[in-house]
C-alpha positions in Angstrom: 11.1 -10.9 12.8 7.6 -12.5 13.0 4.4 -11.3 10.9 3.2 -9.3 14.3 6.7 -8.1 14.7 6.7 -6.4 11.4 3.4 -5.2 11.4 3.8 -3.6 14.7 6.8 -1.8 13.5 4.9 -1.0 10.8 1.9 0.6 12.7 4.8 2.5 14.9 5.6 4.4 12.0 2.4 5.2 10.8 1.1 6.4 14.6 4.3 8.5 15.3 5.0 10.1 11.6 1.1 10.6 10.4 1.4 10.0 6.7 -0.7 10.8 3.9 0.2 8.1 2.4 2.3 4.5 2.8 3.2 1.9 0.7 4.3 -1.5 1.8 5.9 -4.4 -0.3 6.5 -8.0 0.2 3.4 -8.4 2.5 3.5 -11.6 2.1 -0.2 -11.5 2.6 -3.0 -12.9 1.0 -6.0 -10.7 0.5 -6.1 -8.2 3.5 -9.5 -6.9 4.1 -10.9 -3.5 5.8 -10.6 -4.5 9.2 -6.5 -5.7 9.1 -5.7 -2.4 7.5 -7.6 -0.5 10.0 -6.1 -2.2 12.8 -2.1 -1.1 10.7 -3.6 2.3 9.5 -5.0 3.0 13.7 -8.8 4.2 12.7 -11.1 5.0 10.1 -10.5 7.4 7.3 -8.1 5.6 4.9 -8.5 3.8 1.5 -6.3 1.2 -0.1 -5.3 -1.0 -2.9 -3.4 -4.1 -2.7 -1.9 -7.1 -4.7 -1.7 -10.0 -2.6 1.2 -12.0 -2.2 1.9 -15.1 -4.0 2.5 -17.9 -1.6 4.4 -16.9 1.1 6.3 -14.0 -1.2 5.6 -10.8 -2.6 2.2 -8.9 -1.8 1.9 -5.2 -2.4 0.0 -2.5 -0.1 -0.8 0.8 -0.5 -2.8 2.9 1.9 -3.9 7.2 1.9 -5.9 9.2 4.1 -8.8 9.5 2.3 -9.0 13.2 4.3 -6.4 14.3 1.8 -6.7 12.0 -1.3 -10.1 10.7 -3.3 -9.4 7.5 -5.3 -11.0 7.6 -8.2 -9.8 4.4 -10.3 -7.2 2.0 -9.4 -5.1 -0.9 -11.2 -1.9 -2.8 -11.5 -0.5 -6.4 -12.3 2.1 -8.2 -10.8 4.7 -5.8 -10.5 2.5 -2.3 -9.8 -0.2 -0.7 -8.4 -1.5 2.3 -9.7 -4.2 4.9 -8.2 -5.6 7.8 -9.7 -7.4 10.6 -8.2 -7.6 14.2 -6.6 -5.4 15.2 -3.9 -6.9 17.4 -1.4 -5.7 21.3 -2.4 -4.1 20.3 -6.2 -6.0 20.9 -9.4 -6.2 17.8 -11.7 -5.4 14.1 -11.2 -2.9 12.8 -9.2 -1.5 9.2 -9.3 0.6 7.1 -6.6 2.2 4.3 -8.4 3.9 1.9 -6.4 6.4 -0.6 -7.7 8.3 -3.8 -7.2 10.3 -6.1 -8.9 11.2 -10.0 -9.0 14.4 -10.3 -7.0 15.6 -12.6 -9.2 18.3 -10.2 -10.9 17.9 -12.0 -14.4 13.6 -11.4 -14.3 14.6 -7.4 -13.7 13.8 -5.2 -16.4 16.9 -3.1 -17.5 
């Protein structure tokens, strides 16, 4: 499946289930900007964080509605991306974490 292939299946998820919240991995993506995730997320009123890929592997992706959650702070390496911030009805901080992991079996952490 080509890059448009998988990004269209990608948006066809996000149009027909609505989430608050998606994360994609292996991207295999350089840096996105605004305009590329708007065109996946379909409109305005999202935030994200990303870790680009590295060549033509890996590359994280996390997108909210920033109707429901506020980012705050965000970080991560190579292997995570983490977000902090207040989710729309919950006292306190929230976090999404999102994770990966070399596929290389030996590189996993046990």
């Amino acid at each position: 499946m080509g890059e448009d292939g998988k990004k269209g299946w990608v948006k066809s998820i996000i149009r027909d289930e609505k989430p608050d919240v998606i994360g994609i991995q292996e991207t295999k993506c350089g840096i996105v900007d605004e305009y590329w995730v708007e065109a996946l997320w379909g409109g305005k009123g999202f935030g994200f964080s990303q870790l680009p890929a590295n060549g033509n592997s890996g590359g994280i992706l996390l997108i909210w509605d920033t109707r429901i959650f506020t980012c705050k702070e965000a970080m991560g390496d190579e292997r995570f991306i983490a977000v902090k911030g207040e989710w729309k009805g919950i006292i306190g901080e929230v976090f999404l974490i999102e994770l990966t992991s070399k596929c290389q079996r030996n590189d996993r952490v046990q």
